[in-house]
C-alpha positions in Angstrom: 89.3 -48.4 110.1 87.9 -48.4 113.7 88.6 -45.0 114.3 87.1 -43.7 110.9 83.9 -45.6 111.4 83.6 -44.2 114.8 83.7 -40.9 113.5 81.6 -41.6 110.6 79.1 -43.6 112.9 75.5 -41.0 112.5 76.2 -41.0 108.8 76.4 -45.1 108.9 73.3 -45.5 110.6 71.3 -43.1 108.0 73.2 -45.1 105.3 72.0 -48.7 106.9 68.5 -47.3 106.9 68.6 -48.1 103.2 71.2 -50.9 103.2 69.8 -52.5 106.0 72.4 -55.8 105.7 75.4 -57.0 104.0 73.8 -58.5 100.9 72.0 -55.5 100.1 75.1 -53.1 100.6 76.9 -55.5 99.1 74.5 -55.2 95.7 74.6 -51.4 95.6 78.8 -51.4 95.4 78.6 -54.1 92.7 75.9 -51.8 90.7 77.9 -48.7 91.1 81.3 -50.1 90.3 79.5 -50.6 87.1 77.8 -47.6 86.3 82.1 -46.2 86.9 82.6 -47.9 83.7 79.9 -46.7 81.5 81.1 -44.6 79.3 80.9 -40.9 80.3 77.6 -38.9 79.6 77.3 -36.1 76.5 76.9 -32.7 77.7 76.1 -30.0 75.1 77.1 -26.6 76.1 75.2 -23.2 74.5 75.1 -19.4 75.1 73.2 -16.7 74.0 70.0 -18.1 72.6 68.5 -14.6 72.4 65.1 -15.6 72.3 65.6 -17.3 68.7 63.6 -20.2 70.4 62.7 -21.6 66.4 66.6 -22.8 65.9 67.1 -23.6 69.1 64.4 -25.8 70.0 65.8 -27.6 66.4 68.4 -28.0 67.5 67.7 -29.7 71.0 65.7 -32.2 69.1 68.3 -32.8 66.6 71.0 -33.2 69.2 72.8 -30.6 67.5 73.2 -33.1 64.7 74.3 -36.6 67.1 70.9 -37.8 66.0 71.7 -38.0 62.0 75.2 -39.0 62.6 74.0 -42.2 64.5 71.7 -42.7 61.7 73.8 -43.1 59.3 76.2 -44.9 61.0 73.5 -47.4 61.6 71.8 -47.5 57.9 74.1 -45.5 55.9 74.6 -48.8 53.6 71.1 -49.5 53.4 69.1 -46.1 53.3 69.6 -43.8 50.9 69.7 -39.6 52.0 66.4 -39.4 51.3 65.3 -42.1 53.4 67.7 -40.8 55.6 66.0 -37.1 56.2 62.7 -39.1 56.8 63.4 -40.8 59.8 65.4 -38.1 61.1 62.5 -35.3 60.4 60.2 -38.1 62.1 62.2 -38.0 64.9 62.3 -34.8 65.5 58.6 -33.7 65.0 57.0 -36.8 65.2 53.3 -35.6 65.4 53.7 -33.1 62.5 55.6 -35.6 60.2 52.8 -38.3 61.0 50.0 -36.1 60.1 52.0 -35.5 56.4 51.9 -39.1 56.2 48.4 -39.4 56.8 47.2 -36.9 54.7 49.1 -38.2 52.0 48.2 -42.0 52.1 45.0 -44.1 53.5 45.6 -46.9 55.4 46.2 -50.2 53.4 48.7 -52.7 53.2 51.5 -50.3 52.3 50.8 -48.5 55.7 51.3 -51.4 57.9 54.4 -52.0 56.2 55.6 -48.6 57.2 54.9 -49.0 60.6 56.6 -52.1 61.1 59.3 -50.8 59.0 59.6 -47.3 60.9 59.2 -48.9 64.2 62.0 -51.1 64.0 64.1 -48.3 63.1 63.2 -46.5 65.8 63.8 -48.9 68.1 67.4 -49.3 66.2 68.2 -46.4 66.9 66.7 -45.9 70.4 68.9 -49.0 71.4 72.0 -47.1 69.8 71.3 -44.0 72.1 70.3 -45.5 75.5 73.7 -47.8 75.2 75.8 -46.0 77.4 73.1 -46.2 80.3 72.2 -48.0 82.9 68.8 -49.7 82.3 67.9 -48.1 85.8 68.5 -44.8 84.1 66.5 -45.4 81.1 63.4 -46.4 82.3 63.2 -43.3 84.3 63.0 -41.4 80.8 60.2 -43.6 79.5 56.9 -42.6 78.9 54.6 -44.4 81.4 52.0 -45.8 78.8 54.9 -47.6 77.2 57.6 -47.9 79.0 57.4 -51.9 79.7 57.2 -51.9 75.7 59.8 -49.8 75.1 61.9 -51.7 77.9 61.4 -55.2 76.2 62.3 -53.9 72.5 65.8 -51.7 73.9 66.7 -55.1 75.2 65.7 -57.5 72.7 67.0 -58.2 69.0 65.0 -58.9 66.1 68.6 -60.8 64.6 68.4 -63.1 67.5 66.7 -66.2 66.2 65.0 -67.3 69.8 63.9 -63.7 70.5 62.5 -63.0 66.9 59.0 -64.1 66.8 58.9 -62.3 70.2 60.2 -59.1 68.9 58.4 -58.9 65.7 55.0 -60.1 67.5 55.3 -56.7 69.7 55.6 -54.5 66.4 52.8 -56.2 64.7 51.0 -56.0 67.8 51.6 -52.3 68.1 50.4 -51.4 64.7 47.4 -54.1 64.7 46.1 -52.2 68.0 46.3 -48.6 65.6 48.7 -47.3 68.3 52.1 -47.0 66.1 51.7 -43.5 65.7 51.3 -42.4 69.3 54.3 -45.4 69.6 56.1 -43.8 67.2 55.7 -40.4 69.3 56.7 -41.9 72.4 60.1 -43.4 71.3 60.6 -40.2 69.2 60.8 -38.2 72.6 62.6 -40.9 74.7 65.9 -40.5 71.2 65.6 -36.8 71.9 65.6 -37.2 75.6 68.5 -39.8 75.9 70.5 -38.4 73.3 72.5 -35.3 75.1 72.7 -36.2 79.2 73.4 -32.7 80.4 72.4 -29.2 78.4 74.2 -26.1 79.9 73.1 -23.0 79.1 75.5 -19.8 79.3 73.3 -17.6 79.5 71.0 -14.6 78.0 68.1 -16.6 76.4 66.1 -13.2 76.6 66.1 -10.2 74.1 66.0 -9.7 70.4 64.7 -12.9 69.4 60.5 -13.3 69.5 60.5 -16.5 71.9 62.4 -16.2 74.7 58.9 -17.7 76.7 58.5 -20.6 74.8 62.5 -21.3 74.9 61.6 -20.8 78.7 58.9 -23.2 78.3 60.6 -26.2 77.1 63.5 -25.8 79.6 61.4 -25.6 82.6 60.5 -29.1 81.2 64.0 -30.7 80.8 65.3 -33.4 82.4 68.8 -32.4 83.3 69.8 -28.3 82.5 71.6 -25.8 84.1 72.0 -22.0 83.4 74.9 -19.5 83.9 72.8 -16.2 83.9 73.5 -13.6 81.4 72.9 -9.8 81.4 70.2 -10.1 79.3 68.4 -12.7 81.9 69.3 -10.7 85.3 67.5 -7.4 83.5 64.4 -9.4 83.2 65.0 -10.7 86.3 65.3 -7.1 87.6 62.1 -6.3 85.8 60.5 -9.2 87.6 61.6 -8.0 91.0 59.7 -5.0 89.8 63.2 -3.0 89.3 61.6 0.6 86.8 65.3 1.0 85.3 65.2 -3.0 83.9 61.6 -2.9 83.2 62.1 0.4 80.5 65.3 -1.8 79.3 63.4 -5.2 78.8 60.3 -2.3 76.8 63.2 -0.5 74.6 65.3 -3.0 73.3 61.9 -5.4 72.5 60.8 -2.3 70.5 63.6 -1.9 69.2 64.1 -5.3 67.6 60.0 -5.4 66.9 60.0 -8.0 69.4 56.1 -8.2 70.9 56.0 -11.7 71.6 57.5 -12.5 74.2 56.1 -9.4 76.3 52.3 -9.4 75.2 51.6 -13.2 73.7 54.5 -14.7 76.6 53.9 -13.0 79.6 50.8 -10.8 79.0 52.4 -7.6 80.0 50.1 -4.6 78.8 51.6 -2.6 76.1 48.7 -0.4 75.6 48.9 2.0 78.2 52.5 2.6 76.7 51.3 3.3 73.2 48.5 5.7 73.9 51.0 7.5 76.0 53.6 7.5 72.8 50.9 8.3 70.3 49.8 11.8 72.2 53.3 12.9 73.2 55.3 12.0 69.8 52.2 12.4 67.0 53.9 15.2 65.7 57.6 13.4 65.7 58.8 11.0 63.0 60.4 9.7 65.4 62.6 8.1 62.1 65.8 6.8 64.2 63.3 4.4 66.2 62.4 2.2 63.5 62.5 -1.1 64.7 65.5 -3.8 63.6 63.5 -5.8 61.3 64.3 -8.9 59.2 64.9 -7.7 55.6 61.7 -10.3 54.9 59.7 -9.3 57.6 55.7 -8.7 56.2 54.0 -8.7 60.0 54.9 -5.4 60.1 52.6 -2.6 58.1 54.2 0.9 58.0 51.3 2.2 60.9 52.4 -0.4 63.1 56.2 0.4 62.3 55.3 4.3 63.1 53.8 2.9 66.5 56.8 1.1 67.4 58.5 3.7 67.1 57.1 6.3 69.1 56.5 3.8 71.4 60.5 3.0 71.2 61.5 6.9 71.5 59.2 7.5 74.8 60.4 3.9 76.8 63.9 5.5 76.1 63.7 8.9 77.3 61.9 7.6 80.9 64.7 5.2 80.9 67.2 7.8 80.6 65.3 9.4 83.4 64.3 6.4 85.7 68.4 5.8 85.7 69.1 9.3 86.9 67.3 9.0 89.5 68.9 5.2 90.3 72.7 6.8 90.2 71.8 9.8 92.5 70.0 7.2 94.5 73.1 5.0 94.8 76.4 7.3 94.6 78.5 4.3 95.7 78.1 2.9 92.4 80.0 6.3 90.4 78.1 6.4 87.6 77.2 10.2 87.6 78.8 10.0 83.9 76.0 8.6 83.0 73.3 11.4 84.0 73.0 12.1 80.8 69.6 14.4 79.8 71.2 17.7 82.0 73.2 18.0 79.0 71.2 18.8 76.5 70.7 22.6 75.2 67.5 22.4 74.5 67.5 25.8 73.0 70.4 25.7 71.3 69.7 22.0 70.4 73.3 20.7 71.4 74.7 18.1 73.9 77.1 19.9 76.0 79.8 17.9 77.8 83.3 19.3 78.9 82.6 22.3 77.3 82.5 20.5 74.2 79.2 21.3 72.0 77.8 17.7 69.9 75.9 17.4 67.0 72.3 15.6 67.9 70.9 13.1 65.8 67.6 14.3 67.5 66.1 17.7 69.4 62.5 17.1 70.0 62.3 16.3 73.8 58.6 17.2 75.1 58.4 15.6 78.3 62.2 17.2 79.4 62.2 19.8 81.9 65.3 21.5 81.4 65.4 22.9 84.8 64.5 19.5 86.1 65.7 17.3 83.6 65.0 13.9 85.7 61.8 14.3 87.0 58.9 12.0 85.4 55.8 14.1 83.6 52.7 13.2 85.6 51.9 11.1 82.6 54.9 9.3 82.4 54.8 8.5 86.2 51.1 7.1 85.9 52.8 5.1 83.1 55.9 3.5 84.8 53.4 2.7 87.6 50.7 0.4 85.0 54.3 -1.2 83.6 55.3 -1.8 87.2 52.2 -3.4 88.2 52.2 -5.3 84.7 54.9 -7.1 85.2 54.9 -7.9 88.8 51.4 -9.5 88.3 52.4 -12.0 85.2 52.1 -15.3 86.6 54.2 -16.8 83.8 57.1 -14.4 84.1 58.0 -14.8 88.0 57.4 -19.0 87.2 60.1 -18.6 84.1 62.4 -16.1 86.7 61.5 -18.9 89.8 62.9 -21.4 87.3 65.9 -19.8 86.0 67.0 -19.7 90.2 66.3 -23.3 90.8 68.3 -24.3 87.6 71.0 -21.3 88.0 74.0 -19.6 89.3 76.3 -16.5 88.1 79.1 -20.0 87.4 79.1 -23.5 87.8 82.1 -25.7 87.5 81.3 -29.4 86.0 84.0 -32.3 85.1 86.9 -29.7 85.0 84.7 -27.0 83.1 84.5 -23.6 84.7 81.4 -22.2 83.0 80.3 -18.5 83.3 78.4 -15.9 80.8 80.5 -13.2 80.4 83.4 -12.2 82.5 85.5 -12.3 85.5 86.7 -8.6 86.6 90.6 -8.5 86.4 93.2 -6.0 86.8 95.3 -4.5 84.4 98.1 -7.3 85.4 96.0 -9.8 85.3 95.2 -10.0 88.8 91.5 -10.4 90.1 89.6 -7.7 90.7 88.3 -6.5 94.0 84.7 -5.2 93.6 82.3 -3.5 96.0 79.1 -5.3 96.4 76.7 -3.7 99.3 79.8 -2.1 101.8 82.3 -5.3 101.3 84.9 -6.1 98.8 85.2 -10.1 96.7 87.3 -10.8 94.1 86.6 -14.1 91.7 84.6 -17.1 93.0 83.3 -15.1 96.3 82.5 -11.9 93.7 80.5 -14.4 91.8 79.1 -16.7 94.7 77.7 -13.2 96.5 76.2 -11.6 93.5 74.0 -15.2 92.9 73.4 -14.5 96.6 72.4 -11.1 96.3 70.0 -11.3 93.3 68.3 -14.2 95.3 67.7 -11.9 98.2 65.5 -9.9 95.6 62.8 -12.1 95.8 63.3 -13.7 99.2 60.4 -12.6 101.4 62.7 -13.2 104.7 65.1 -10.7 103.7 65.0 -7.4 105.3 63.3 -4.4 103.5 66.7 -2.5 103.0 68.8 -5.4 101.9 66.0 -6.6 100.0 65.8 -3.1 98.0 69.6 -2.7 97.4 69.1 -6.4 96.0 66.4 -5.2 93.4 68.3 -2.1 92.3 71.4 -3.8 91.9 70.1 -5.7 88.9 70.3 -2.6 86.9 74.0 -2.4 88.0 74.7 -5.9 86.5 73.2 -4.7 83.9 74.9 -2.3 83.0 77.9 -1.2 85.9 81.3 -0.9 85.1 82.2 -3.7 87.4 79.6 -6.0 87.2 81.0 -9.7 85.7 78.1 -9.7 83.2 78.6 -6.2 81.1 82.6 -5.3 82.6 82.7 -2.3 80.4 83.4 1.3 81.5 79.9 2.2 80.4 76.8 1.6 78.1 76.7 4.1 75.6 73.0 3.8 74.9 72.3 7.4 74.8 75.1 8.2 73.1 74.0 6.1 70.2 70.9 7.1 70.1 71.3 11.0 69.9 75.0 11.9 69.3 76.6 11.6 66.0 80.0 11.6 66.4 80.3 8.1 66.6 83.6 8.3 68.8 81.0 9.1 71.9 79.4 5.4 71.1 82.7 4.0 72.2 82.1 1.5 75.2 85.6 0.3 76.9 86.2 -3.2 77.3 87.2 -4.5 80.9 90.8 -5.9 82.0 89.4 -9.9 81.3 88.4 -9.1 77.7 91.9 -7.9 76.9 93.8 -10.5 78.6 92.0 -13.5 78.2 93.9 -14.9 75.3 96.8 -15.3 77.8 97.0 -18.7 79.3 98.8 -17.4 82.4 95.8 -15.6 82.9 93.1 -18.3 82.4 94.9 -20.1 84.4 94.9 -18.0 87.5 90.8 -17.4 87.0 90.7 -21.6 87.3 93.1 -21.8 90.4 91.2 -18.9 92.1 87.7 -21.2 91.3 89.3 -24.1 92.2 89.0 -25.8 89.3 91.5 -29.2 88.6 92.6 -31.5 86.5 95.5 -31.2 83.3 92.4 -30.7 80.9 90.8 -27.7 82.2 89.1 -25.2 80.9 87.0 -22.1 81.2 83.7 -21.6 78.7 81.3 -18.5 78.4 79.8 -16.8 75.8 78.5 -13.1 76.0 80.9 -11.4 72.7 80.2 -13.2 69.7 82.7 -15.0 67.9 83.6 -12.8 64.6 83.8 -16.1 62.3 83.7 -14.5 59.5 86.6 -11.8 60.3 88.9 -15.1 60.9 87.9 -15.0 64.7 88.8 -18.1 66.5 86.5 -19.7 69.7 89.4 -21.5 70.8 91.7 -19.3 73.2 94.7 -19.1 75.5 96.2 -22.4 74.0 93.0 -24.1 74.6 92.2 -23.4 78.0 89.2 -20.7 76.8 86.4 -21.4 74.4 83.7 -19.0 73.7 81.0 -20.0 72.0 78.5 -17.3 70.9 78.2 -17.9 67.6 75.5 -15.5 66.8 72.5 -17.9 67.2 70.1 -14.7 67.2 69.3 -13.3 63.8 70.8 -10.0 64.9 74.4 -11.2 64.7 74.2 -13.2 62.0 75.9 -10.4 59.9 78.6 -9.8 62.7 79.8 -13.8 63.3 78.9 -14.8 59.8 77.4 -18.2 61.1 74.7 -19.3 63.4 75.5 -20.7 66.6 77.6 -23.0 68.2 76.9 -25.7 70.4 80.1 -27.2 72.0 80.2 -31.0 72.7 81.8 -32.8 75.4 81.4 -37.1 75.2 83.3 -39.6 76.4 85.7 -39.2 73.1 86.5 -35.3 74.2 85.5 -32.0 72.9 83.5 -31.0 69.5 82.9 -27.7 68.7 79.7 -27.8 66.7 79.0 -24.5 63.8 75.6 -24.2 62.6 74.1 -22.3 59.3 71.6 -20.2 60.0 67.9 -22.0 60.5 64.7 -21.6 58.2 61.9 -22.8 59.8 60.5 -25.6 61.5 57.4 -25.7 59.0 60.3 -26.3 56.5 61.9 -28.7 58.5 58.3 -30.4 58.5 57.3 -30.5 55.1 61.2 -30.5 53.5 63.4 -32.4 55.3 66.0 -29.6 56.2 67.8 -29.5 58.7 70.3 -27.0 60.3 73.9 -27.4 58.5 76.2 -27.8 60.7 80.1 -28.7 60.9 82.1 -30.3 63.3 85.7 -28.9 64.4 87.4 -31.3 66.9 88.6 -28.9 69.7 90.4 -31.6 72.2 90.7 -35.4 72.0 91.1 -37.6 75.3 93.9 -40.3 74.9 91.4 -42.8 76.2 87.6 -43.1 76.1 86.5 -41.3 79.1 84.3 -43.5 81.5 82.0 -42.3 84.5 84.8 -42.7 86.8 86.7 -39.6 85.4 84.0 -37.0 86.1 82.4 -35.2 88.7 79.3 -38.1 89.3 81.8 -40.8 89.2 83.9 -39.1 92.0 80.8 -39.2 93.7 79.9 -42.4 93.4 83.3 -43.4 94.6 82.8 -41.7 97.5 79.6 -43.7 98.5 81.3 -46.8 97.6 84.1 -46.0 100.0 80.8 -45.6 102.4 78.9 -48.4 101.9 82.6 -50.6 102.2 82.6 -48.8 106.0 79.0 -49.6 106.5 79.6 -53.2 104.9 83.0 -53.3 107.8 80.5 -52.2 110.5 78.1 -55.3 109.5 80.8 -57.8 109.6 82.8 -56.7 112.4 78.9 -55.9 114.7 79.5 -52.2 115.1 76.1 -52.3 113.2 72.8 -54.9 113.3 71.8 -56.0 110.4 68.3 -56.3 109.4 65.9 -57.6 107.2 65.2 -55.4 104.0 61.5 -54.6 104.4 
């Protein structure tokens, strides 16, 4: 022990700075020997949000359905459903549900009965939630203006016959001072808050859905999240860094899915320049293949601002084509000349040419291509890149949501056993990782993964040097959309193919090596030795493909050890999966797999009492009830136990003074 404590002497005296003798050292292992027992904090895992912020802020405030299960467990004798939907739709939107009630009843007798009522079921269930906490932990999620009130009802019960008059004198209290409703708002926040510990986001919360800011919003707000970036993120991250080839991605695929939101309302990115632009150059074109992907019941869209979108759509795509040309000749090393695309096209003869093989076009009328020069911007279109550039490099909101997403994320994570990534880890056809060039040097697995985080970080580092910093931007279009990036892994995007060609063998896109052996548990298991990841309950989770429920698809892969869970959450793939999300489940019990129908609204939610339909498919049971001690945290806290038990050594045997606590 002598010898340890010599060699662990500078980290002693740092820890006696705040365990300045024996007592107080000796407190702090008593307190974390206990927090090892607690039971072991829920996590809820998620992927592919796509910007569908309506269901997915539902469900974060449902707990993807905990909250309503511990309801009934704790009144499902004494309230009936009805009841039931009440306090749960209370819960959720507390300041929407409370103005319902007001506008639907004056205050009388009958009101102050529902207030007292309401408020000791709050608390009920409040006390149900925090259980597994410490009281330390709590109070840190409790509103200041009522935390001491909030403190004494979680540890006080109205049943005990000492503590009753006390209890009910702080409801009465509470109502009699006409503060129940910002009360019942307060506690409403604190269920939501306590009820999932950790939320883990897979990745791609951008794209085809209209909210990706105000998804963005509410996470920069949480109290404990983490992200695994998608594809979909790292192009707007590109576009951020000011990267021309993301920034006409992010343009198309919003038009293309009608999605105006998130660029004009969310980040205040200036669309106009772009639709004067389209309206002069494609006024004569239908531009009929452009239409944008619209809900079946959409009525925001009239047929002029349909025709808008879709000139809009058509002249975003052809720059793209054009910006990316000019990226692939600008960075050979990356072998993508397959993809320079537009010096195909007989203009004249109105074919695609490749091979020698003439294709049918979908579409001929190309007035901004220069056949001689088929990848040079128009004057116009260059003025036009330039006012997107500057657009989005300026919006305040959009480099605080892409700040956010680096201080909360990483291209993997590994937590309690859990190797979590968005999409892929490149493999060889054996099975083997994949060595991949990134910037003149060569990583496989967790150093692939650990250098691209590093890379894209260097994008918006201001220490980094110009050249380094400029192969950092341009390489976010290569995650994007390069053969070996982890996030696409597919011999190519086919985007122009789908747009103009109409043999639809050309749309083919080739899977990557992972995709096709990922049902093999030989395989998984190599990807979580090569991360390091241990334990006998291991597993790796991403999301990226969705899950074809409907075709008899399972989530659960490779004997267990893989679960995917894109579920379709965005309205897009609804018709693919045939459900509408997942959100996996890991408490101290073991793993749930959570299904959910698709979402109406949360003004239905409001006024009806719906709620998101959901069904629960037990994916792995633990033989015991998993405690603090069994997961990452809990081997942390060990590890400053066996700390303070040196520093409490060094007390007693005068290596160290102790001192008074100040």
């Amino acid at each position: 022990m002598d010898q340890r404590i010599e060699t662990d002497l500078r980290v002693l005296q740092l820890l006696a700075q705040s365990f300045p003798n024996i007592a107080a050292a000796s407190t702090e292992i008593i307190n974390l020997e206990a927090i090892l027992n607690l039971p072991k904090g829920t996590e809820h895992f998620m992927a592919d949000i796509h910007g569908e912020y309506e269901a997915f802020l539902h469900i974060l405030k449902n707990a993807s359905g905990r909250i309503k299960r511990k309801i009934k467990e704790l009144f499902g004798d004494t309230l009936s459903d009805e009841e039931v939907r009440e306090l749960c739709t209370l819960i959720y939107y507390p300041e929407q549900k409370l103005e319902i009630i007001r506008n639907q009843t004056e205050r009388s007798e009958v009101d102050e009965t529902f207030y007292a009522t309401t408020l000791q079921r709050l608390v009920k269930v409040c006390q149900t939630i925090s259980s597994k906490y410490t009281r330390s932990k709590v109070r840190k999620a409790l509103p200041a203006e009522f935390a001491y009130i909030i403190e004494e009802l979680l540890h006080e019960s109205p049943s005990d016959i000492n503590k009753q008059a006390y209890f009910d004198g702080i409801i009465e209290s509470i109502v009699a001072t006409g503060r129940a409703d910002a009360f019942i708002i307060a506690i409403s926040d604190v269920i939501q808050r306590l009820a999932v510990d950790q939320l883990h986001i897979l990745g791609d919360i951008f794209d085809r859905g209209p909210g990706a800011h105000i998804i963005m919003d509410r996470l920069c707000e949480h109290h404990n999240f983490d992200i695994q970036w998608g594809n979909h993120d790292a192009l707007w991250m590109g576009a951020a860094a000011g990267n021309d080839c993301c920034i006409a991605n992010v343009l198309r695929l919003s038009l293309r899915y009608g999605n105006l939101q998130t660029l004009e309302d969310g980040y205040g990115i200036n669309l106009v320049p772009l639709a004067t632009f389209a309206m002069e150059t494609y006024a004569n074109d239908p531009c009929d293949l452009f239409g944008p992907r619209l809900d079946k019941d959409d009525t925001t869209h009239n047929e002029k601002t349909r025709r808008l979108i879709a000139q809009m759509h058509k002249a975003i795509s052809i720059i793209q084509f054009k910006l990316e040309a000019q990226m692939i000749l600008r960075r050979p090393e990356w072998k993508m000349n397959d993809r320079l695309v537009l010096q195909n096209i007989n203009t004249r003869r109105g074919v695609y040419v490749r091979d020698g093989v003439d294709y049918e076009m979908t579409d001929t009328f190309f007035p901004t291509l220069d056949a001689a020069h088929p990848y040079d911007l128009t004057p116009e279109e260059a003025e036009l890149v330039k006012q997107l550039h500057h657009s989005f490099r300026i919006s305040d909101k959009l480099q605080k949501h892409i700040q956010c997403l680096f201080t909360h994320g990483c291209m993997y994570a590994i937590y309690n056993g859990n190797l979590l990534f968005h999409a892929s880890v490149p493999l060889n056809a054996d099975g083997s990782l994949k060595e991949v060039e990134l910037n003149g040097k060569r990583y496989s697995g967790r150093d692939l993964l650990h250098h691209i985080g590093m890379t894209m970080r260097a994008a918006f580092n201001a220490d980094t040097p110009h050249d380094e910093q400029q192969f950092a931007k341009d390489y976010f279009w290569y995650l994007w959309c390069g053969q070996d990036s982890p996030l696409f892994d597919k011999d190519r995007m086919a985007t122009f193919e789908r747009y103009f060609l109409r043999d639809k063998q050309t749309h083919e896109e080739k899977k990557g090596y992972y995709y096709q052996l990922r049902n093999n548990a030989e395989v998984c298991d190599r990807i979580l030795d090569a991360f390091g990841v241990e334990g006998s309950h291991r597993h790796i989770i991403n999301g990226h493909v969705p899950v074809r429920v409907a075709g008899g698809e399972s989530p659960i892969k490779a004997d267990g050890r893989l679960m995917v869970i894109d579920g379709g959450l965005s309205k897009a793939y609804h018709d693919t999966t045939g459900i509408a999300g997942y959100t996996l489940v890991y408490h101290s019990r073991g793993f749930e797999l959570i299904q959910h129908e698709p979402f109406t609204s949360a003004k239905e939610a409001i006024r009806q009492g719906t709620d998101i339909r959901s069904s629960k498919q037990i994916v792995e049971l633990s033989g015991r009830r998993l405690r603090v001690r069994d997961t990452d945290k809990g081997h942390e806290l060990m590890a400053q136990i066996e700390e303070l038990k040196e520093l409490l050594y060094a007390y007693r045997h005068g290596i160290l003074k102790e001192r008074a606590r100040k």
